[in-house]
TORTIKE-525659 format. One record per residue (C-alpha): x, y, z; residue number from 1. Coordinates in nm, 4 decimals. Example, Ala and Ser with C-alpha at 12.3 -4.5 7.8 and 13.67 -1.06 7.14 Angstrom:
<rovexs>
<rovex><px>1.2300</px><py>-0.4500</py><pz>0.7800</pz><seq>1</seq></rovex>
<rovex><px>1.3670</px><py>-0.1060</py><pz>0.7140</pz><seq>2</seq></rovex>
</rovexs>
This chain:
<rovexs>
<rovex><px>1.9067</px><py>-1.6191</py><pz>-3.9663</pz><seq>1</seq></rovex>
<rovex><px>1.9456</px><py>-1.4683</py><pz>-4.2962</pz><seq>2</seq></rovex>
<rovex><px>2.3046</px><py>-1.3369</py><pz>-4.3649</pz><seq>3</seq></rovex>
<rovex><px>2.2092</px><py>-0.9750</py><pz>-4.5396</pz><seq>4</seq></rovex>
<rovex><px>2.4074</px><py>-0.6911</py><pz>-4.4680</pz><seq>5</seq></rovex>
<rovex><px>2.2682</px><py>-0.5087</py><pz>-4.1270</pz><seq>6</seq></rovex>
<rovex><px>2.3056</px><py>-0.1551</py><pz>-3.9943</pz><seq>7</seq></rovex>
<rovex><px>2.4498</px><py>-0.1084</py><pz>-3.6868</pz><seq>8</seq></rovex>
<rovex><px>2.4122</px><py>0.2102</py><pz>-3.4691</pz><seq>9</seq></rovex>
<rovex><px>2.6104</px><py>0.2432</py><pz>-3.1375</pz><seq>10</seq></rovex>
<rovex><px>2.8970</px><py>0.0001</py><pz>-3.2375</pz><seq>11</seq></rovex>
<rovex><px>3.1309</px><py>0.1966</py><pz>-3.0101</pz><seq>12</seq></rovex>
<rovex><px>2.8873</px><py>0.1454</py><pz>-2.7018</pz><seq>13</seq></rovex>
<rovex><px>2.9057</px><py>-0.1114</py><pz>-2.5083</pz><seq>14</seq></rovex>
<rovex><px>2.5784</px><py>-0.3470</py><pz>-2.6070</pz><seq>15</seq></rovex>
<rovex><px>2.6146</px><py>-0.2778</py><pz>-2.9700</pz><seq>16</seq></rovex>
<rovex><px>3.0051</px><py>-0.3378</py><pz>-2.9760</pz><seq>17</seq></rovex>
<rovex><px>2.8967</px><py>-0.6741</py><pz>-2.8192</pz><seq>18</seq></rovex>
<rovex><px>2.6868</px><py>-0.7742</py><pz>-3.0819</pz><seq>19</seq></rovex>
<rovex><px>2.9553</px><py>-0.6200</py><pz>-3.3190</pz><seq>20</seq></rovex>
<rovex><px>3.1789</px><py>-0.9126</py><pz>-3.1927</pz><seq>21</seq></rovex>
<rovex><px>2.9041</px><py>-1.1376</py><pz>-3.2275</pz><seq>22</seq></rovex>
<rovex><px>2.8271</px><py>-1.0666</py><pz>-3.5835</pz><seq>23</seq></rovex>
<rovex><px>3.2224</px><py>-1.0691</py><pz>-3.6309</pz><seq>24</seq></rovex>
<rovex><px>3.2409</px><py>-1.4121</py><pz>-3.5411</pz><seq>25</seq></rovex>
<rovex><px>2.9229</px><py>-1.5394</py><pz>-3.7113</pz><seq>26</seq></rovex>
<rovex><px>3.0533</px><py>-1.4248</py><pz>-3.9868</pz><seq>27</seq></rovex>
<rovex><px>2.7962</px><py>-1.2054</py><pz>-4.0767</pz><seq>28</seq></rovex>
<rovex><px>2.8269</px><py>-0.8862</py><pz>-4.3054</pz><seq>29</seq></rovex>
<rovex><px>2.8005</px><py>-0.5156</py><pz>-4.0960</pz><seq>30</seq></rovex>
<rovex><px>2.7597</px><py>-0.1749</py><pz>-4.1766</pz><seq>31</seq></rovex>
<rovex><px>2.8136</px><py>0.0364</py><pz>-3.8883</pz><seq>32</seq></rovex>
<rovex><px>2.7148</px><py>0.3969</py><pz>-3.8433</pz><seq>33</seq></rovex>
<rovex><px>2.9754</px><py>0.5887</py><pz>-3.6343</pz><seq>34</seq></rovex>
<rovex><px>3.0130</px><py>0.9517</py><pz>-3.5339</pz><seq>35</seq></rovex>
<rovex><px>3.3527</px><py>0.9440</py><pz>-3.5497</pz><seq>36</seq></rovex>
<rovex><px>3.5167</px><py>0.6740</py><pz>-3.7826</pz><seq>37</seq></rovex>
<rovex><px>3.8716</px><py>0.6112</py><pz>-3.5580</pz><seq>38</seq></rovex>
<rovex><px>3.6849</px><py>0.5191</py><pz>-3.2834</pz><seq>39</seq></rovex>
<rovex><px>3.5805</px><py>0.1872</py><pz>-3.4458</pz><seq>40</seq></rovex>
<rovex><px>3.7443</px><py>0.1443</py><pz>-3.7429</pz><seq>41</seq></rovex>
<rovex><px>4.0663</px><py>-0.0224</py><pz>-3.6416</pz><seq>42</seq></rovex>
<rovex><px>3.8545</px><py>-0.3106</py><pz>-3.4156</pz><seq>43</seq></rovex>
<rovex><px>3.6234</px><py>-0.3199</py><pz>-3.6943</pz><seq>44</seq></rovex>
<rovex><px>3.7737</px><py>-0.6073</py><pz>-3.8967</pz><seq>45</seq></rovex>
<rovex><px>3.7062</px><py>-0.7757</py><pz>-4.2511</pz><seq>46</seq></rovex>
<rovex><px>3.3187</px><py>-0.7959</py><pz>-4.3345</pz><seq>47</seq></rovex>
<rovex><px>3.2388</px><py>-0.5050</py><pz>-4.1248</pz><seq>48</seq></rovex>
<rovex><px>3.1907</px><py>-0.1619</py><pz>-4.3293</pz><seq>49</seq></rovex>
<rovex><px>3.1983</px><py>0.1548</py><pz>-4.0880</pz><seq>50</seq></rovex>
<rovex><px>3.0417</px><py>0.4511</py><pz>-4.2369</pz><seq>51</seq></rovex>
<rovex><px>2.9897</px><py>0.8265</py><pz>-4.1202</pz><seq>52</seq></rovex>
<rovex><px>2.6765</px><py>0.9388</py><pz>-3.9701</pz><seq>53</seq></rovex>
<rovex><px>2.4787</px><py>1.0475</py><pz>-3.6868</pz><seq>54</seq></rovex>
<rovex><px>2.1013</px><py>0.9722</py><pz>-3.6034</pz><seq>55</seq></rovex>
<rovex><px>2.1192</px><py>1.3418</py><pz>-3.4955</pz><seq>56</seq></rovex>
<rovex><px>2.1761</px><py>1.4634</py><pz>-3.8646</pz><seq>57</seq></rovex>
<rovex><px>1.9079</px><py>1.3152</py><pz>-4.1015</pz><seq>58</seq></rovex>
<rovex><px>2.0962</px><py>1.3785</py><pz>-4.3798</pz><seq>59</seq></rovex>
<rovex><px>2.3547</px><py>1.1460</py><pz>-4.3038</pz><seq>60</seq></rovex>
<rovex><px>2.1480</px><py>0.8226</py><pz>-4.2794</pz><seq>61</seq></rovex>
<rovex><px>2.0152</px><py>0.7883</py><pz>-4.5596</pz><seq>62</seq></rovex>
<rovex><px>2.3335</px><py>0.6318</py><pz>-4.7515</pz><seq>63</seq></rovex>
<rovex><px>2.4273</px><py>0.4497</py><pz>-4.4485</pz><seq>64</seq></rovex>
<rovex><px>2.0917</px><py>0.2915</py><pz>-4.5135</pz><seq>65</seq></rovex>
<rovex><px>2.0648</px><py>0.2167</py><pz>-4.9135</pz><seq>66</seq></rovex>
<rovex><px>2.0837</px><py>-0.1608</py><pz>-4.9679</pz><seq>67</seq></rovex>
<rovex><px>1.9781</px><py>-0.2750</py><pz>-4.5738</pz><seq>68</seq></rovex>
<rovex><px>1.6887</px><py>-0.4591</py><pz>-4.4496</pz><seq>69</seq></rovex>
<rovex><px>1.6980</px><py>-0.4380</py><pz>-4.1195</pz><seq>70</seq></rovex>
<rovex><px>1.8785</px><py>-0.1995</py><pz>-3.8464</pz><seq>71</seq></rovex>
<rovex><px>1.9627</px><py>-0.2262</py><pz>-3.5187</pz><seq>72</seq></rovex>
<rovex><px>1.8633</px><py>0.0963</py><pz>-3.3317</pz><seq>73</seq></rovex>
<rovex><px>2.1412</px><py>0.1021</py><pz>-3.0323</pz><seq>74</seq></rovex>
<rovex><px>2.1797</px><py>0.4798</py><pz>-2.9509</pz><seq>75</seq></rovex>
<rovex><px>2.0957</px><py>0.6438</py><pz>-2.6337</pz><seq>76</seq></rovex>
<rovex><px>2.1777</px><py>0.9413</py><pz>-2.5446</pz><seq>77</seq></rovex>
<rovex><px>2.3617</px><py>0.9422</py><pz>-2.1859</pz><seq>78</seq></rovex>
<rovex><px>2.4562</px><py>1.3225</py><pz>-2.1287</pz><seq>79</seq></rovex>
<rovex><px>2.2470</px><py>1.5457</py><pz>-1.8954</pz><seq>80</seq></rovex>
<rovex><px>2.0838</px><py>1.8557</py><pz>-1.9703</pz><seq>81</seq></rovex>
<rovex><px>1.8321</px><py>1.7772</py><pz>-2.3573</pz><seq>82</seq></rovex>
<rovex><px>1.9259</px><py>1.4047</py><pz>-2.3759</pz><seq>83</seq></rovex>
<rovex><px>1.5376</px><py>1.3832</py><pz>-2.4257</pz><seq>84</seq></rovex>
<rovex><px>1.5368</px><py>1.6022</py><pz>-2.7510</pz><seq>85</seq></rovex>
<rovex><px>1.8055</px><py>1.4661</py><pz>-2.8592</pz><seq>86</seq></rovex>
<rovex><px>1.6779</px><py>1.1188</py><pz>-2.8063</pz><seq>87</seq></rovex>
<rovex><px>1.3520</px><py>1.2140</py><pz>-2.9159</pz><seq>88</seq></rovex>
<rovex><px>1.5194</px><py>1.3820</py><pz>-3.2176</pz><seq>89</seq></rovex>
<rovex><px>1.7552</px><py>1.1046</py><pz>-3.3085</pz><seq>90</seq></rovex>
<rovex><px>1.4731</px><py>0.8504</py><pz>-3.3540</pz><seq>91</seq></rovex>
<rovex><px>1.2575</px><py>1.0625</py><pz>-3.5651</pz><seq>92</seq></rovex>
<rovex><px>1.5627</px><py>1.1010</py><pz>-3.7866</pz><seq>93</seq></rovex>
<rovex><px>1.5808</px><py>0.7115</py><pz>-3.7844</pz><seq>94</seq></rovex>
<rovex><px>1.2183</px><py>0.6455</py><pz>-3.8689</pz><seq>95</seq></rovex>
<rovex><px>1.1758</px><py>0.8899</py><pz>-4.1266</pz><seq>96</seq></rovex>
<rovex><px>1.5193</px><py>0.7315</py><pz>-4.2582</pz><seq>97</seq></rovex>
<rovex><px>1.4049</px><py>0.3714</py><pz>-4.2091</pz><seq>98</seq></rovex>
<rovex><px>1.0365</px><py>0.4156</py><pz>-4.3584</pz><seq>99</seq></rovex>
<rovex><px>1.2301</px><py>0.6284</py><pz>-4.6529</pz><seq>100</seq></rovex>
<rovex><px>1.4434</px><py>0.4083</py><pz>-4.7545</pz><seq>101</seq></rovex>
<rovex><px>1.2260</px><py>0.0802</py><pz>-4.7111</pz><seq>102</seq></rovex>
<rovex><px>1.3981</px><py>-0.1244</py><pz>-4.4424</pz><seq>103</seq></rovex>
<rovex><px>1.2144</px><py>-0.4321</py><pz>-4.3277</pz><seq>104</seq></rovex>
<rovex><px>1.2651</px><py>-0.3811</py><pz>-3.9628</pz><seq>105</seq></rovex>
<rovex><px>1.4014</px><py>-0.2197</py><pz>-3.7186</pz><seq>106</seq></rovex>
<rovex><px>1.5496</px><py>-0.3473</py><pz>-3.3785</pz><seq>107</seq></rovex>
<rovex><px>1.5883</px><py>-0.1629</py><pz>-3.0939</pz><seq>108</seq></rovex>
<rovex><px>1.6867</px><py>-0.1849</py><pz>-2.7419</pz><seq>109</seq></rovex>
<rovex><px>1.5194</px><py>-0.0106</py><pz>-2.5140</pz><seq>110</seq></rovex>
<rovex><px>1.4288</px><py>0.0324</py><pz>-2.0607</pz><seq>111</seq></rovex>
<rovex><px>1.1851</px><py>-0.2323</py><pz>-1.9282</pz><seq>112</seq></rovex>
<rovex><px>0.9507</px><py>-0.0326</py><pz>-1.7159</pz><seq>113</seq></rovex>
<rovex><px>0.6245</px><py>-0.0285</py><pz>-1.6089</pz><seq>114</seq></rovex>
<rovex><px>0.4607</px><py>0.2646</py><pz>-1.7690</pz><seq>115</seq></rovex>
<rovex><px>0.1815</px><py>0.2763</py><pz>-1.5694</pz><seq>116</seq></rovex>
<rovex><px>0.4164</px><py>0.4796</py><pz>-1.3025</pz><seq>117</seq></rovex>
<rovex><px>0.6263</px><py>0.7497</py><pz>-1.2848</pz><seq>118</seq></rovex>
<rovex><px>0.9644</px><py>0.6515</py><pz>-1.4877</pz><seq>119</seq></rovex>
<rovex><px>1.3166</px><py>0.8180</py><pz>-1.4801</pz><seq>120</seq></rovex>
<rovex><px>1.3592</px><py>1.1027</py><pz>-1.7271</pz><seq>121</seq></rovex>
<rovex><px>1.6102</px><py>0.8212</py><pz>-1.8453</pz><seq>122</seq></rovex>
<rovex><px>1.3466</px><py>0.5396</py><pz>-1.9021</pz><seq>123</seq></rovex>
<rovex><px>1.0851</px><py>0.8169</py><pz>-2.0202</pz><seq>124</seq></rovex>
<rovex><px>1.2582</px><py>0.8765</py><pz>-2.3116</pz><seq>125</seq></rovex>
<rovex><px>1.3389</px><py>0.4958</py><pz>-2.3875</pz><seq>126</seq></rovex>
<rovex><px>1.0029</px><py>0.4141</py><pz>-2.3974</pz><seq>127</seq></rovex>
<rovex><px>0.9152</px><py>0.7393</py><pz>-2.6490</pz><seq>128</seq></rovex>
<rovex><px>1.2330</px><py>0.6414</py><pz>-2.8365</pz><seq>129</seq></rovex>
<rovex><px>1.0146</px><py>0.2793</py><pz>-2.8854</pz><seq>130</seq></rovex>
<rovex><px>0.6698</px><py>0.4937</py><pz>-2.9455</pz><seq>131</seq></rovex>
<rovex><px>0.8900</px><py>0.7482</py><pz>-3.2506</pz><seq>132</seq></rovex>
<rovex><px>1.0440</px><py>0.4239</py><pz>-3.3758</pz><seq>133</seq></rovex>
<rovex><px>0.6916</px><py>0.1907</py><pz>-3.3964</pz><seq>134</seq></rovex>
<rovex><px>0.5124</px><py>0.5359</py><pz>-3.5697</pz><seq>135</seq></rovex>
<rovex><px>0.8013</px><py>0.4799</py><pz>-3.8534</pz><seq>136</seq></rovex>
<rovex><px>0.5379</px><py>0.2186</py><pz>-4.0073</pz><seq>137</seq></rovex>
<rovex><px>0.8224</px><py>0.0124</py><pz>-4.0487</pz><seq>138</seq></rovex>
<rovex><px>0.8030</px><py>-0.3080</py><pz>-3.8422</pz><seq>139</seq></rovex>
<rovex><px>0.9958</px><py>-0.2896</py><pz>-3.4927</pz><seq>140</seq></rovex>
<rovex><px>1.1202</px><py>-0.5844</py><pz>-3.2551</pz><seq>141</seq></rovex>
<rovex><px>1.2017</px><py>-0.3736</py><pz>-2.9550</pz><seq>142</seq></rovex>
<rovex><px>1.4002</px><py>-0.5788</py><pz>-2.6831</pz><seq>143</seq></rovex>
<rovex><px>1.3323</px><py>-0.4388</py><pz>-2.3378</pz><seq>144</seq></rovex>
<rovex><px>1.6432</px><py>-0.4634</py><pz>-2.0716</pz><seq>145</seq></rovex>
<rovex><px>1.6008</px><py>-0.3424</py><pz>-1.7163</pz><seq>146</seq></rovex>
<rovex><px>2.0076</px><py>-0.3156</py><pz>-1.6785</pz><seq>147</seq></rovex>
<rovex><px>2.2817</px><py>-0.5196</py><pz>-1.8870</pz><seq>148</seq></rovex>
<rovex><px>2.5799</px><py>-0.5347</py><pz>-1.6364</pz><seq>149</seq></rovex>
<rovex><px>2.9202</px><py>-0.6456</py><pz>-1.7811</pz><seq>150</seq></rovex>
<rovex><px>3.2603</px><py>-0.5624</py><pz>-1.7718</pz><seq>151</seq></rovex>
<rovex><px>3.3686</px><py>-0.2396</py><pz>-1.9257</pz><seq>152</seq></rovex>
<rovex><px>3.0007</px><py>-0.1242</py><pz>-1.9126</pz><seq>153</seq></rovex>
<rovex><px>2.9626</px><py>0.2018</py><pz>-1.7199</pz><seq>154</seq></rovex>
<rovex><px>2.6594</px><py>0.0058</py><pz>-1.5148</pz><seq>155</seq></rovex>
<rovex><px>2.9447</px><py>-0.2218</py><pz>-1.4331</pz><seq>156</seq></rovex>
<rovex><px>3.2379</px><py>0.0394</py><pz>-1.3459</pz><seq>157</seq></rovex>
<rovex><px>2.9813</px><py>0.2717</py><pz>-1.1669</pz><seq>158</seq></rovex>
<rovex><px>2.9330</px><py>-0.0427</py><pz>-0.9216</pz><seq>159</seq></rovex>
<rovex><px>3.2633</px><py>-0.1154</py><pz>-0.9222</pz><seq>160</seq></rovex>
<rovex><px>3.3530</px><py>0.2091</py><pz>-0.8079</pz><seq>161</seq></rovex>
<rovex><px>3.1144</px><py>0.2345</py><pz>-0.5442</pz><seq>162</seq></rovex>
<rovex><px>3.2601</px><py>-0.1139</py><pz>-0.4032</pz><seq>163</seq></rovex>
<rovex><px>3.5537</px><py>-0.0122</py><pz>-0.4310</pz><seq>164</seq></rovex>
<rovex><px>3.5216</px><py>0.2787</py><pz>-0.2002</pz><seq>165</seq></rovex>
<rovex><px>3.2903</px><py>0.0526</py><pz>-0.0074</pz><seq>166</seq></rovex>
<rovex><px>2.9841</px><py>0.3126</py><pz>-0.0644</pz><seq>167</seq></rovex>
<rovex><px>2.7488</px><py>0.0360</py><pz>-0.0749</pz><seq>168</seq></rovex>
<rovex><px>2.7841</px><py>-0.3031</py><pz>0.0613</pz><seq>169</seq></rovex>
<rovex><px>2.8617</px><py>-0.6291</py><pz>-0.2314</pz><seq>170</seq></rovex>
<rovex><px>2.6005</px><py>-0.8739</py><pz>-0.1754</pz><seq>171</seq></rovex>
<rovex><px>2.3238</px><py>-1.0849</py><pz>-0.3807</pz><seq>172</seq></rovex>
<rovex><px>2.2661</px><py>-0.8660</py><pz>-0.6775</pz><seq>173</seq></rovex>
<rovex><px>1.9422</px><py>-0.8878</py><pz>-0.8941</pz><seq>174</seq></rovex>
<rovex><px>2.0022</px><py>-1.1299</py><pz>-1.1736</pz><seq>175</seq></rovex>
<rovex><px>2.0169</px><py>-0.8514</py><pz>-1.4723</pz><seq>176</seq></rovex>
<rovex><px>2.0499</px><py>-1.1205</py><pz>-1.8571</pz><seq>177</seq></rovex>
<rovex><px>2.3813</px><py>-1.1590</py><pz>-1.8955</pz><seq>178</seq></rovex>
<rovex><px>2.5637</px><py>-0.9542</py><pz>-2.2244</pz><seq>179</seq></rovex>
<rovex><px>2.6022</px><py>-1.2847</py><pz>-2.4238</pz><seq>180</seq></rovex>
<rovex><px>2.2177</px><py>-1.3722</py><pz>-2.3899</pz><seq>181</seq></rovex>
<rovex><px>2.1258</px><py>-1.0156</py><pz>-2.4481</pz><seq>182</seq></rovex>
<rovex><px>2.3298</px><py>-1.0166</py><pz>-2.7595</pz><seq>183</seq></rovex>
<rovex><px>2.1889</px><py>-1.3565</py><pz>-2.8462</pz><seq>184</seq></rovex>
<rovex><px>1.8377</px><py>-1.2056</py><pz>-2.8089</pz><seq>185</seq></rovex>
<rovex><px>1.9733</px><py>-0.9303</py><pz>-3.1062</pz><seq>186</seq></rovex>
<rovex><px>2.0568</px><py>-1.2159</py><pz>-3.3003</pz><seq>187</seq></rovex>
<rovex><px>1.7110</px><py>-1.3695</py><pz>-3.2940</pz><seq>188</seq></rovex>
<rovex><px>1.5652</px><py>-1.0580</py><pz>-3.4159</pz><seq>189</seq></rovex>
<rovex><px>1.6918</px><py>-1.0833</py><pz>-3.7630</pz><seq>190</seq></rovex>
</rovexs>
């Protein structure tokens, strides 16, 4: 693993803040681009450099960018009504960005589905966020989860919730990768 500084989108998320953690405690040197900076700047820590910026406006990537060789493209956009442009948008913005400013490679975490179905409008736009981000010509490790499930994640408190109120039934759940391997996998991108 080389030990270059590494852009991180969606540090305040709950994947990406994992592998936050894990780069915390490798040691390893983080720039993080954040929306809004008090959101993650006081868990942020030595060695960790949280800058301004949103994948949204393309303007404000390309300084978060100067001096990286690889990214890790964590941002999804969760809201309903446009998340697709706004995904859609978000990764063009990144590519152009990436291939612009000569990164190495970009990493990026995106739905396992089979495509040869119908898929969510959720999954949908994973996938094309994966198609924008391979166009960039820059080269692209994409990681492919069908659900990461721990605690504090809303996949996690959704459940909770609905066992709580005993709308569906606890039992034998599917065996989603845990956070820490999923983060590991990250890791072995670099």
């Amino acid at each position: 693993m080389t030990t270059s500084l590494v852009l991180l989108t969606g540090a305040t998320g709950y994947v990406a803040g994992r592998l936050l953690m894990r780069f915390k405690s490798l040691g390893r040197p983080v720039r993080c681009l954040v929306r809004r900076l008090e959101f993650l700047k006081a868990r942020a820590g030595t060695g960790t450099e949280v800058v301004p910026g949103d994948v949204l406006d393309s303007a404000s990537l390309a300084s978060a960018m100067a001096g990286i060789q690889t990214a890790y493209y964590m941002v999804h956009s969760m809201a309903a009504g446009g998340f697709e442009a706004r995904d859609r948008t978000g990764a063009r913005n990144f590519a152009d960005a990436a291939h612009g400013a000569g990164l190495k490679r970009i990493i990026y975490l995106g739905g396992l589905a089979d495509s040869s179905g119908p898929l969510s409008a959720h999954l949908s736009s994973r996938q094309e966020v994966g198609e924008i981000l391979r166009s960039s010509g820059v080269e692209v490790i994409e990681f492919r989860a069908s659900i990461v499930i721990g605690s504090g994640s809303l996949s996690f408190e959704m459940i909770r919730a609905l066992v709580e109120r005993r709308i569906i039934r606890a039992g034998t759940p599917p065996s989603p990768r845990r956070r820490d391997e999923t983060a590991r996998a990250g890791l072995a991108g670099i």
